[in-house]
C-alpha positions in Angstrom: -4.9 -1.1 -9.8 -7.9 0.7 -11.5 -7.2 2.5 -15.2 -8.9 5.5 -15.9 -9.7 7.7 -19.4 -9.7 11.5 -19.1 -11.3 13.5 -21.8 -9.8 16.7 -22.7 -12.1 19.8 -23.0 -12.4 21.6 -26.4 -10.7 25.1 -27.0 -11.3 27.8 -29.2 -7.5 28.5 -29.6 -6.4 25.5 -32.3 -3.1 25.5 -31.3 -4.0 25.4 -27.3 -5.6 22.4 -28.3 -3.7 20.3 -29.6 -1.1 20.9 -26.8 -3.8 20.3 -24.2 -3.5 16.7 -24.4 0.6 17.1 -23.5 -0.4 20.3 -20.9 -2.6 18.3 -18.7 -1.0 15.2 -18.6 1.7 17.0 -17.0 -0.7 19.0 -14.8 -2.2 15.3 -13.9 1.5 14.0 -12.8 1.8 17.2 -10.5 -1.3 16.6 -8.8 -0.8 12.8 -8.2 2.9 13.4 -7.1 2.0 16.3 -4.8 -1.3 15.7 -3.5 -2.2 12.4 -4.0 0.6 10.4 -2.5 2.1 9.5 -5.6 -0.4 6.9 -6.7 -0.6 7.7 -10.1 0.9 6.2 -13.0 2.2 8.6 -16.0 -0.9 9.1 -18.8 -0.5 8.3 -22.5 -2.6 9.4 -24.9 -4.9 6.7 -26.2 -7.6 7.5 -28.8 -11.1 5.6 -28.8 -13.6 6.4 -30.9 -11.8 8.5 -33.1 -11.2 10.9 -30.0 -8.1 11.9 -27.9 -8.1 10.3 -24.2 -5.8 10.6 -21.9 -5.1 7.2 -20.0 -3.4 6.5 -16.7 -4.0 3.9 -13.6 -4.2 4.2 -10.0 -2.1 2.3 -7.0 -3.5 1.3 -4.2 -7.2 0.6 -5.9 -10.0 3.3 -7.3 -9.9 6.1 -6.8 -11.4 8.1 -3.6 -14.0 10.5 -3.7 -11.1 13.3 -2.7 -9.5 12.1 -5.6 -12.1 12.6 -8.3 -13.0 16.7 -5.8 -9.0 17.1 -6.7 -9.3 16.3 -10.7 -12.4 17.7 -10.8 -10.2 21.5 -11.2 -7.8 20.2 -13.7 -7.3 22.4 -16.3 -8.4 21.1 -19.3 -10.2 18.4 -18.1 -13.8 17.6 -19.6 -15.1 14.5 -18.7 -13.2 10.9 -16.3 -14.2 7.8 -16.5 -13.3 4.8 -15.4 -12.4 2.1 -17.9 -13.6 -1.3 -17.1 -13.5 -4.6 -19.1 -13.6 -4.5 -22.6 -12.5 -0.6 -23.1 -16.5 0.3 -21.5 -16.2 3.8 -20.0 -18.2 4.3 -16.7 -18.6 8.1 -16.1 -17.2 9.2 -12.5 -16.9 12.6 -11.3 -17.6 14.7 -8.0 -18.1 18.6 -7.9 -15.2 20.7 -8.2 -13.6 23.9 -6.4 -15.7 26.1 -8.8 -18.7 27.8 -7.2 -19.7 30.4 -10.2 -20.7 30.3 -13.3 -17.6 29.9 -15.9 -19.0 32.8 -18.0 -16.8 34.6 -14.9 -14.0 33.5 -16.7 -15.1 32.9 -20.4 -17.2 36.3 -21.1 -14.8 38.5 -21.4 -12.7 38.9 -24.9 -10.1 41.5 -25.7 -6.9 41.2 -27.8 -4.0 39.4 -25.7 -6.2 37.3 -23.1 -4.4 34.4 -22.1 -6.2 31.6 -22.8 -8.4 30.9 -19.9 -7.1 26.9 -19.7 -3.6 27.9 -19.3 -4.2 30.5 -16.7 -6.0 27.7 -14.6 -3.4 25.5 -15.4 -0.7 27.8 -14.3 -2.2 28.5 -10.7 -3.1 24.9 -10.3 0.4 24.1 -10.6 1.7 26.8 -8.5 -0.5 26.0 -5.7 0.3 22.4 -5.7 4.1 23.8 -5.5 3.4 25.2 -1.8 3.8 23.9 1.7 -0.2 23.6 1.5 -0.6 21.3 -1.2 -2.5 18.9 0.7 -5.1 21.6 1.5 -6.4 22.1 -1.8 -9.6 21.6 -1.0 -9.5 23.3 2.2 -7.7 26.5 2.4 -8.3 29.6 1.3 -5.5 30.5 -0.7 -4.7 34.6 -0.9 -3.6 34.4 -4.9 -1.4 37.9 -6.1 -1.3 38.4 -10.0 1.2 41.4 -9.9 0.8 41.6 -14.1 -3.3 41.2 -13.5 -4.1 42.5 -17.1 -8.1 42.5 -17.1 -8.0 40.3 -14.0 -8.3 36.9 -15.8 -5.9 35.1 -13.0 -8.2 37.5 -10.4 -11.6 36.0 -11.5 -9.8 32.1 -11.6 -9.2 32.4 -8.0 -12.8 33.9 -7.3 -13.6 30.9 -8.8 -12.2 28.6 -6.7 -13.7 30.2 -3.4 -10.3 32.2 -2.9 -9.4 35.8 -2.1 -7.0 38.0 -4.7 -4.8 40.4 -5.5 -3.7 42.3 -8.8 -1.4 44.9 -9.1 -1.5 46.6 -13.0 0.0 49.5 -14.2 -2.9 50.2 -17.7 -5.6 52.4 -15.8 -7.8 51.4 -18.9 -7.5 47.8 -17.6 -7.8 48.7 -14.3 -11.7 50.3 -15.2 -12.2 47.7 -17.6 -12.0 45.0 -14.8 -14.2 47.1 -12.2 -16.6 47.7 -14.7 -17.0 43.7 -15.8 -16.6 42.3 -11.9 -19.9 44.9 -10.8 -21.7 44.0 -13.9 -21.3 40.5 -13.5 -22.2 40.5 -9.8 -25.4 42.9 -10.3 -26.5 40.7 -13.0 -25.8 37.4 -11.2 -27.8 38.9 -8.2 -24.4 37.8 -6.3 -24.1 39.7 -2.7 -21.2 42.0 -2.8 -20.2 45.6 -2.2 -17.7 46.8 -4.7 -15.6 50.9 -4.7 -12.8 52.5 -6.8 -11.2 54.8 -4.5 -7.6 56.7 -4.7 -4.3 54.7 -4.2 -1.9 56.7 -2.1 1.1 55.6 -0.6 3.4 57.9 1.7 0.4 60.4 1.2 1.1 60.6 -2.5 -1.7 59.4 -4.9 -0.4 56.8 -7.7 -3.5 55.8 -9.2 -7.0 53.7 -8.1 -7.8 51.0 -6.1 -10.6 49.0 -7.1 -11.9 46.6 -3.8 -14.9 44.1 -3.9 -16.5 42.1 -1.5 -18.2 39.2 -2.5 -21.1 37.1 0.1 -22.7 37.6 3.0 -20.6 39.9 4.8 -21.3 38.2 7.8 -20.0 34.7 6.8 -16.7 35.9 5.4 -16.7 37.6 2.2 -14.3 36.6 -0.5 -12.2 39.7 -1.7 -10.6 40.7 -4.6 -8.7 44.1 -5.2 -6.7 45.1 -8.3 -4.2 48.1 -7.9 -3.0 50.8 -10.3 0.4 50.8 -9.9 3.9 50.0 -11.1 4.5 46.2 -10.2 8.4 47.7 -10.4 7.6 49.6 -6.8 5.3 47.3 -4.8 6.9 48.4 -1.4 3.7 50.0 1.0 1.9 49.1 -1.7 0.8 45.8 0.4 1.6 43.7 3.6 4.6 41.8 3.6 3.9 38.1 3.6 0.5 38.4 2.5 0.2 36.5 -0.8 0.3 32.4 -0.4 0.9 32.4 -4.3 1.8 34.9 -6.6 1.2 33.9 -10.6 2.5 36.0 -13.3 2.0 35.5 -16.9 4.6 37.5 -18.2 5.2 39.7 -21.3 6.7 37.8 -24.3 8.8 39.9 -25.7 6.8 40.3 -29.4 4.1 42.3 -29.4 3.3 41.9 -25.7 5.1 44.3 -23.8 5.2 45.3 -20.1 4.9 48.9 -18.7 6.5 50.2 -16.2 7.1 53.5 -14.2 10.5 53.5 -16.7 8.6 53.0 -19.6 7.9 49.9 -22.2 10.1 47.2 -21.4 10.3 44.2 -24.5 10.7 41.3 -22.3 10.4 39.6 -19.2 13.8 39.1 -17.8 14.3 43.0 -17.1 10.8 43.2 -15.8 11.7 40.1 -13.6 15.2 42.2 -12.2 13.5 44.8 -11.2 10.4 43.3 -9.6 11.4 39.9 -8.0 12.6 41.2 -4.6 9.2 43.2 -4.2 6.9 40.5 -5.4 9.1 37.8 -3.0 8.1 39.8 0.2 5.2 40.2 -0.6 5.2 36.1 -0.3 4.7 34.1 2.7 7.5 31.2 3.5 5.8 28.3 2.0 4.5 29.8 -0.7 5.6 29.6 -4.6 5.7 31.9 -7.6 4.4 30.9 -10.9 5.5 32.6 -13.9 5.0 32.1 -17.8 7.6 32.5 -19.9 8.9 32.7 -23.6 12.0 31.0 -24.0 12.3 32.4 -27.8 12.7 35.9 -25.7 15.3 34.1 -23.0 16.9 30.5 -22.1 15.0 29.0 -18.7 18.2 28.9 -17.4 18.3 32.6 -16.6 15.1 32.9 -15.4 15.9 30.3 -12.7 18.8 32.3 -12.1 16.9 35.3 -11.7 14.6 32.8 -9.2 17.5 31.6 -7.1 19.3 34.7 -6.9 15.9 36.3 -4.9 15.9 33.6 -2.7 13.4 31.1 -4.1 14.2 27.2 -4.6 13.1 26.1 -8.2 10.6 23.4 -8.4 11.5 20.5 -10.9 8.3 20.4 -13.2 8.7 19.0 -16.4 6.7 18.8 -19.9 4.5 22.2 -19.8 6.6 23.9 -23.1 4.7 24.3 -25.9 4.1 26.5 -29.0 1.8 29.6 -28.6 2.7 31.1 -32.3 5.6 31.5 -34.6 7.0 33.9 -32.1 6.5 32.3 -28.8 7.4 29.2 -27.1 5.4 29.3 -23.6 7.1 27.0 -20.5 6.3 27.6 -17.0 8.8 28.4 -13.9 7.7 27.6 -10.4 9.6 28.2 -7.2 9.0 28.4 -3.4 9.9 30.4 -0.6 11.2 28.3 2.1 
């Protein structure tokens, strides 16, 4: 048995904060439970030093150098160590998924960005829900965000040495996101090749595509392409069984609402009707879908309905509702294609 102290990383957001302790101590029991065997004991919050730590043990003895690669992407996490005799923390730690610089994901700022920890959170989760859990240092996960926004979820999985996909209605958003990814690259000095070109399908033109390529292109480039399109209509749009996760942050019904080809739509359970059987063939057997969602707007209940009824089978994760602002009470829904 070996005990362990994980220090949460500070947020701008005040009230993401003080649910990170709560958030990541639930992310931590998903990751021991699905890719570590099981081995870990439930954290508690502990405070030392007049600081907030979040302490769990291991079975089985320390933990492995895997171990400390796998909690190395947790979502908040800041700093591990391991807690010896007499409450002395020794620092441990090994290198991560991430191979760019976080301004990728902290730089940009616009009115409604999820907060960047939560959107890490929520793939983490929803990756560790596949049949590929185990290869979560290993594969290279295809990731579709069919809600992309500015690409937030888009530039999480570049992160991680992934490839994705976003589909997004707002052409503004759509340029937006083109215009930071080139300037980022060109000013990283990052190899890529990067094009907006027409979106057609069935010879009729719905919007742009914007497509980069990022690396060598010799040595297998990652790639990222976000589509301007109605997530509502995703049929030709892209390959059937392409996407090993799809992650949606949702609209919550206040004063985020979702477009679509029908117009402005207030919440996410009609968005969900109409989209769910496009966005699940898009998904490969194995895979999950990871979705946000305000239950102030609509009970879980139906949106694991909604899940069921398109064929998915719910995952049980517990302990990730928590309070975004007066008007929203976030909890994530996970399910997988079998």
């Amino acid at each position: 048995m070996a005990r362990y102290a994980l220090l949460t990383a500070p947020s701008a957001n005040r009230v993401y904060a003080q649910s990170a302790p709560d958030l990541v101590a639930a992310e931590l029991s998903v990751f021991g439970e699905r890719a570590m065997d099981g081995r870990l004991e439930p954290a508690e919050t502990v405070e030392f030093a007049g600081l907030p730590y979040l302490v769990f043990e291991t079975e089985g003895g320390p933990l492995s150098d895997d171990d400390l690669r796998l909690l190395a992407n947790l979502s908040s996490g800041y700093a591990l160590f391991e807690v010896t005799g007499d409450d002395l923390f020794r620092p441990v730690g090994r290198p991560g998924l991430d191979r760019f610089d976080d301004d990728l994901i902290t730089i940009q700022k616009y009115a409604g960005k999820t907060n960047e920890h939560f959107t890490k959170l929520l793939l983490n989760v929803t990756v560790l829900a596949t049949s590929w859990a185990d290869q979560l240092l290993t594969r290279r996960f295809t990731v579709l965000d069919p809600v992309a926004g500015r690409g937030t979820t888009l530039n999480q999985a570049l992160m991680y040495g992934w490839d994705a996909v976003g589909i997004e209605l707002d052409g503004k958003d759509v340029e937006a996101y083109s215009a930071f990814l080139k300037t980022w690259l060109k000013r990283k000095r990052i190899k890529h090749t990067a094009e907006v070109t027409p979106l057609r399908r069935e010879g009729k033109r719905l919007g742009r595509r914007f497509d980069a390529r990022i690396g060598d292109v010799r040595d297998q480039p990652q790639h990222v392409a976000l589509l301007e399109a109605d997530t509502t209509a995703t049929k030709g749009l892209l390959k059937g069984n392409s996407a090993d996760v799809i992650v949606a942050d949702l609209p919550y019904g206040v004063v985020h609402g979702s477009r679509t080809g029908k117009g402005l739509a207030r919440g996410p359970q009609e968005l969900l009707e109409e989209s769910l059987p496009g966005w699940v063939a898009l998904l490969r057997p194995g895979g999950a879908l990871g979705m946000s969602w305000n239950t102030h707007v609509a009970p879980r209940e139906d949106a694991l309905d909604l899940l069921e009824e398109n064929g998915l089978e719910a995952v049980d994760y517990e302990g990730f509702e928590h309070r975004v602002d007066q008007g929203i009470n976030r909890d994530i829904l996970v399910a997988r294609k079998v």
